[in-house]
C-alpha positions in Angstrom: -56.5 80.2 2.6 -56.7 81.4 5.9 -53.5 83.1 7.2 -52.4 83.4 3.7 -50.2 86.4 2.4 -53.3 88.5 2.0 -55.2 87.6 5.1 -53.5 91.0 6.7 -54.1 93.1 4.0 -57.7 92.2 3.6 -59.1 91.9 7.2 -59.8 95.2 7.7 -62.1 97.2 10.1 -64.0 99.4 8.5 -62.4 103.0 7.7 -63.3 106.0 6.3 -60.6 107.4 4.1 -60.5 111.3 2.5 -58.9 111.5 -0.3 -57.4 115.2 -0.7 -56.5 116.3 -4.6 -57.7 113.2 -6.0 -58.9 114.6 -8.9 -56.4 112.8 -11.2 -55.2 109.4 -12.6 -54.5 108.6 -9.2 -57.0 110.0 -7.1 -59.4 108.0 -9.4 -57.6 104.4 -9.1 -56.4 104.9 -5.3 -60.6 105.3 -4.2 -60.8 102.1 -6.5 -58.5 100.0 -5.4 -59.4 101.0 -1.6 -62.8 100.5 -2.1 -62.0 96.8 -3.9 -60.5 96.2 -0.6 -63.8 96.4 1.5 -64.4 97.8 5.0 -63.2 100.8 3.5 -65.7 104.1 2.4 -63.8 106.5 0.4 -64.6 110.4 0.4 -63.1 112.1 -2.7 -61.9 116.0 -2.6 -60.4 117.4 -5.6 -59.9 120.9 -3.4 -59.4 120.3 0.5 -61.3 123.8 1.3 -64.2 122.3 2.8 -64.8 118.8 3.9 -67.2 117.4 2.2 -67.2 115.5 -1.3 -68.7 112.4 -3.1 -68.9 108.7 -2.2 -67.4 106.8 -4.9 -69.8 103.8 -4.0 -73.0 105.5 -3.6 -72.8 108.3 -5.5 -74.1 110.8 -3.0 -72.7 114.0 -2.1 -72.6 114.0 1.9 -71.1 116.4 4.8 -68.2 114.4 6.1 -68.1 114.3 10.3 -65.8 111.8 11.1 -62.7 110.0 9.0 -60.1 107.4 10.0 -57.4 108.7 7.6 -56.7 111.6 4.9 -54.8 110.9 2.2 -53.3 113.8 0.3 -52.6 112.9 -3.3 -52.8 116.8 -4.6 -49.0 118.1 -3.5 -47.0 115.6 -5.4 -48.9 116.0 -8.7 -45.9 118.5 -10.4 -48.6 118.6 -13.6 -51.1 120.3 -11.4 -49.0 122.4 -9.7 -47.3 123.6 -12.8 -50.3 124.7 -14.5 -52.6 126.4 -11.2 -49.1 127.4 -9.9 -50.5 125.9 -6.2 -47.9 125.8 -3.5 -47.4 122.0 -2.5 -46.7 123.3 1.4 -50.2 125.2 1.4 -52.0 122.3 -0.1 -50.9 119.8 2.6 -51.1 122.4 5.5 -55.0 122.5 4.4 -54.8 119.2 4.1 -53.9 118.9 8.1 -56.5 121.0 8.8 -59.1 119.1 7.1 -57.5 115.9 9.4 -57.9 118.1 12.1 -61.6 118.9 11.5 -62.1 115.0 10.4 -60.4 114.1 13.9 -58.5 111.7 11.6 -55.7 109.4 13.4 -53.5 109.1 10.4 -52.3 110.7 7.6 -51.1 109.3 4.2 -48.7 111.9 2.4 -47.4 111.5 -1.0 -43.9 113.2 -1.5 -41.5 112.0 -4.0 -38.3 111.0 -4.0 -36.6 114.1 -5.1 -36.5 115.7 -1.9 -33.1 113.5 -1.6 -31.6 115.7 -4.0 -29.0 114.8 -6.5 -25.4 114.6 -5.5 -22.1 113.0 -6.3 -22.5 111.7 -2.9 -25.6 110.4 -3.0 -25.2 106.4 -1.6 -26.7 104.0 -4.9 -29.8 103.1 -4.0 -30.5 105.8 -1.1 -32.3 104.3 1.2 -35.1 106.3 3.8 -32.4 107.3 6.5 -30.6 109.8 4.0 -31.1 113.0 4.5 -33.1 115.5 2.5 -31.3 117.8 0.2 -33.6 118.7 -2.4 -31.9 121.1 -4.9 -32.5 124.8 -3.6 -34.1 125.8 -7.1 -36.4 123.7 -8.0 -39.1 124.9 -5.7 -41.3 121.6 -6.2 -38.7 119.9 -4.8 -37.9 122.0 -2.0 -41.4 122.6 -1.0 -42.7 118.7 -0.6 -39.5 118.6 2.0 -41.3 121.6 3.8 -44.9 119.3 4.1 -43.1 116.5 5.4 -41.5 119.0 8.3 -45.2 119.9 8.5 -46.8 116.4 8.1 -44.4 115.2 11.0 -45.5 118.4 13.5 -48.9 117.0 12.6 -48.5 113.7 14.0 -46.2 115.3 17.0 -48.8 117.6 17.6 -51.2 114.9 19.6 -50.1 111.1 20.8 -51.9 108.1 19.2 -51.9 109.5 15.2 -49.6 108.1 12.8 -48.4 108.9 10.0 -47.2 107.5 6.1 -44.6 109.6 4.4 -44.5 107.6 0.7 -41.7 108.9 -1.5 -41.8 107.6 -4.8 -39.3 107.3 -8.1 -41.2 109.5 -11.0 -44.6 107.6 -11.8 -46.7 107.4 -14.9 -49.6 106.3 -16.6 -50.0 104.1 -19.1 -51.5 106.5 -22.1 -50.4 109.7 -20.0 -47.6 111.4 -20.6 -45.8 112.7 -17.3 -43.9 116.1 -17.9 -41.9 115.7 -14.8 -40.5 112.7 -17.1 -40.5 114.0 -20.3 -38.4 117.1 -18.5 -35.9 114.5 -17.2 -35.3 112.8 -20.4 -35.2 116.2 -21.9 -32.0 116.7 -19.8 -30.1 113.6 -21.0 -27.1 113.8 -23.6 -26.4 117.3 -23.2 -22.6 117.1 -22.0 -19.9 116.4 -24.0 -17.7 112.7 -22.8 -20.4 112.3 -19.7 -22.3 109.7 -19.0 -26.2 110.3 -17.6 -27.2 109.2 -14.9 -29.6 105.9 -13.9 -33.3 106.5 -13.2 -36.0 105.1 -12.1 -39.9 105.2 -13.4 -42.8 103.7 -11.3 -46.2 102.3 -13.0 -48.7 104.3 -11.2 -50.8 101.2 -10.4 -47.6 100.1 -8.0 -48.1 103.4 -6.4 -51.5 103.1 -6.0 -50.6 99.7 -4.4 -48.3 101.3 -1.7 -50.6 103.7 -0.8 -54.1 101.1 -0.2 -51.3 99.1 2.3 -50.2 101.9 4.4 -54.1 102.4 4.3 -55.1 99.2 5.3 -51.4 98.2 7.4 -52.2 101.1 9.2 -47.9 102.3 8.6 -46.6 104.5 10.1 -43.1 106.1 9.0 -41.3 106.5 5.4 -41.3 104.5 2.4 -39.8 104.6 -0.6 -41.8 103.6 -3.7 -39.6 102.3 -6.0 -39.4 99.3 -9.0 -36.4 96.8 -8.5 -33.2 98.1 -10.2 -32.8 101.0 -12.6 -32.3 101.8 -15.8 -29.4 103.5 -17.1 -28.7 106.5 -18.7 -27.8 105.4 -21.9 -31.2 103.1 -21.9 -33.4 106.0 -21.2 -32.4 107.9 -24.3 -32.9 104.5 -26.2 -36.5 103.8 -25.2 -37.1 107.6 -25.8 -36.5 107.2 -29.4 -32.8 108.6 -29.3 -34.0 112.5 -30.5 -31.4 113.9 -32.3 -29.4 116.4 -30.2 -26.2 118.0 -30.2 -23.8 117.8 -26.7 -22.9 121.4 -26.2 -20.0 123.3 -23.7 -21.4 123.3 -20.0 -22.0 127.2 -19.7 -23.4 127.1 -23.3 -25.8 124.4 -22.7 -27.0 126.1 -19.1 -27.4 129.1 -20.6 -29.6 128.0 -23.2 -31.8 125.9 -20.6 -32.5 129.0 -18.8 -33.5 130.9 -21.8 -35.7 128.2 -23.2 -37.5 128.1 -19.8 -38.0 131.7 -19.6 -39.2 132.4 -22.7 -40.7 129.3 -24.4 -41.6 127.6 -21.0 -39.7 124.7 -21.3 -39.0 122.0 -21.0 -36.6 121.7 -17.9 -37.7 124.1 -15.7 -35.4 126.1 -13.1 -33.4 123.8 -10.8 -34.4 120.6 -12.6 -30.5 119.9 -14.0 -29.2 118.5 -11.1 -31.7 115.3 -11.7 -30.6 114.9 -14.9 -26.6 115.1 -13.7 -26.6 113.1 -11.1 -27.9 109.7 -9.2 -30.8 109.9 -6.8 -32.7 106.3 -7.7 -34.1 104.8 -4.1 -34.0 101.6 -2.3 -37.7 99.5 -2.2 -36.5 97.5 0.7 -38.4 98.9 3.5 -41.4 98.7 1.9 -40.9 95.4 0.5 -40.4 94.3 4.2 -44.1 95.1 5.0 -45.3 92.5 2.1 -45.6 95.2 -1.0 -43.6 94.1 -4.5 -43.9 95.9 -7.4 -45.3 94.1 -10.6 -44.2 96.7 -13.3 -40.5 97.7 -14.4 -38.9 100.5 -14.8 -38.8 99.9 -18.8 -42.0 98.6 -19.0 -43.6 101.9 -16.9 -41.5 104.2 -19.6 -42.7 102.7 -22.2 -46.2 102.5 -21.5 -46.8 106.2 -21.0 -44.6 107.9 -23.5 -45.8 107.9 -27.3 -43.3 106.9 -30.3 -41.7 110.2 -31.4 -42.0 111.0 -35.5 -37.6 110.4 -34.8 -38.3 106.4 -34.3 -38.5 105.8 -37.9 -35.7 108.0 -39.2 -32.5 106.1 -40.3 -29.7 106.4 -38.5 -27.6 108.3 -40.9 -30.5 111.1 -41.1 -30.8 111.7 -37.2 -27.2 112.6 -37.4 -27.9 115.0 -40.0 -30.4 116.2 -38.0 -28.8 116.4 -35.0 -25.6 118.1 -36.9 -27.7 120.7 -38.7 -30.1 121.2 -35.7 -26.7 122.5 -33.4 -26.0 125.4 -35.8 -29.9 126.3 -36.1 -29.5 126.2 -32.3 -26.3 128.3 -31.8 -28.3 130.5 -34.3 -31.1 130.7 -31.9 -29.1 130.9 -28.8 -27.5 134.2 -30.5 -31.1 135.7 -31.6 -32.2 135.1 -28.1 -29.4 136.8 -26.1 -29.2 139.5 -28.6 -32.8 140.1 -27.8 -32.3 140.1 -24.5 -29.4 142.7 -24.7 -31.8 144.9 -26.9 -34.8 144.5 -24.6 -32.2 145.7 -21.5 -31.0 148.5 -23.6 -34.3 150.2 -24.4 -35.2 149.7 -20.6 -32.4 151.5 -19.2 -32.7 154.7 -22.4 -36.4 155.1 -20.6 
């Protein structure tokens, strides 16, 4: 019907978006979803080092001269820039200059909602107004706040461009196991009388959704990307399976993170606590306010991407064994590891 809901969204002139880093889960259903739209031809870039790339429609690898908007999916992706150890502030300041080249109007960033940081303080849900205070550590955190300050000199730089800061709860894929989220859930349960924290988890296809409207809404400012609600602590640990685990002493379980990061690699990486200690779940208003809604929960997106755990089918009374005898193989461990340590430091300072 004419003037319906929709009619906004799908009027659209016809654009050419970039898509920067989308070779992922999400670079492949945002040049989808944008292309189901219509009026809109879609350049993919898995690097942003030169501008050119493949038309999803035709097929054809092309130079790119001109483009409406660039959308840079690559600095957000923690998996990616775990494993090629890529600086999310030098990916998006490439992407800029690939806008730049592109003589692009408007620029759609991907951040994520951790660059609010997790405090005591923090107002439940935090809505786009707070300020960012992502924790000083974790460096993923801390460098998506740096592209913003860059993405908003970008748009400063030259009147008439606009741009879409989206910050989103942690998303997943259905079949795809996130390890920003399994590091997370890692982190629950470890204090002793403390409850965890609420959290949020976003079905990629409602992030895929937020991004084709600021694409074809033209928006300009920041969004959270959020489900409705939360879930809380306690809930998380159920839909993980409940893995047996032993609460431990505060300086006793810190310690033990660090070492686990720095010699086994994980699984919470280096700043990472905080977000399992405190609140930092976001508001969806703002966005909702522009006609976007999303369609999957929070329990429902959790569930979807993480796989049963062997621990589902044990009995009750044998996950506490487990858990009971696991804490002394783990003090055990703990005492190897620092003994180690104190060895290793030994021999180095005989030399």
């Amino acid at each position: 019907m004419a003037g319906g809901p929709d009619s906004r969204v799908r009027a659209v002139i016809a654009l050419t978006a970039v898509l920067t880093g989308a070779g992922g889960v999400l670079g492949r259903r945002v040049a989808a979803a944008l292309e189901a739209e219509g009026g809109v031809d879609v350049v993919l870039l898995d690097s942003v080092r030169h501008p050119s790339g493949r038309s999803n429609g035709g097929g054809v690898t092309r130079e790119i001269v001109a483009a409406d908007v660039v959308i840079d999916l690559g600095s957000s992706d923690y998996d990616r820039r775990a494993v090629q150890r890529e600086s999310a502030t030098e990916f998006v300041a490439t992407t800029l200059t690939v806008a730049d080249d592109l003589r692009a109007d408007q620029v759609v960033f991907v951040s994520s909602a951790m660059v609010y940081g997790a405090f005591p303080n923090n107002p439940v849900p935090i809505t786009e107004e707070a300020a960012l205070r992502p924790d000083v550590e974790f460096v993923f955190a801390r460098q998506l706040a740096s592209a913003e300050e860059l993405v908003d000199q970008w748009r400063m730089a030259r009147s008439g461009r606009m741009t879409t800061v989206l910050r989103p709860a942690v998303a997943l894929a259905g079949g795809r196991q996130s390890r920003l989220a399994g590091a997370l859930v890692a982190g629950l349960g470890q204090r002793f009388a403390e409850d965890d924290p609420p959290a949020q988890f976003l079905h990629v296809d409602d992030l895929v959704r937020a991004i084709v409207l600021a694409v074809t809404r033209r928006l300009d400012g920041v969004y959270n990307v959020a489900p409705d609600g939360w879930v809380a602590g306690a809930r998380i640990r159920a839909l993980s399976g409940e893995r047996p685990r032993l609460p431990l002493p505060e300086r006793f379980s810190e310690v033990l993170v660090r070492l686990r990061w720095r010699f086994l690699r994980g699984p919470i990486p280096p700043g990472l606590r905080s977000y399992t200690r405190e609140s930092w779940v976001i508001s969806n208003g703002r966005l909702r306010d522009e006609g976007w809604a999303p369609t999957v929960t929070n329990e429902q997106a959790y569930v979807e991407a993480t796989d049963a755990p062997w621990w589902t089918v044990v009995s009750p009374k044998r996950r506490q064994e487990l858990a009971l005898g696991g804490g002394g193989l783990l003090v055990a461990a703990v005492l190897a590891t620092v003994a180690l340590i104190v060895r290793r430091q030994w021999r180095r300072d005989r030399r």
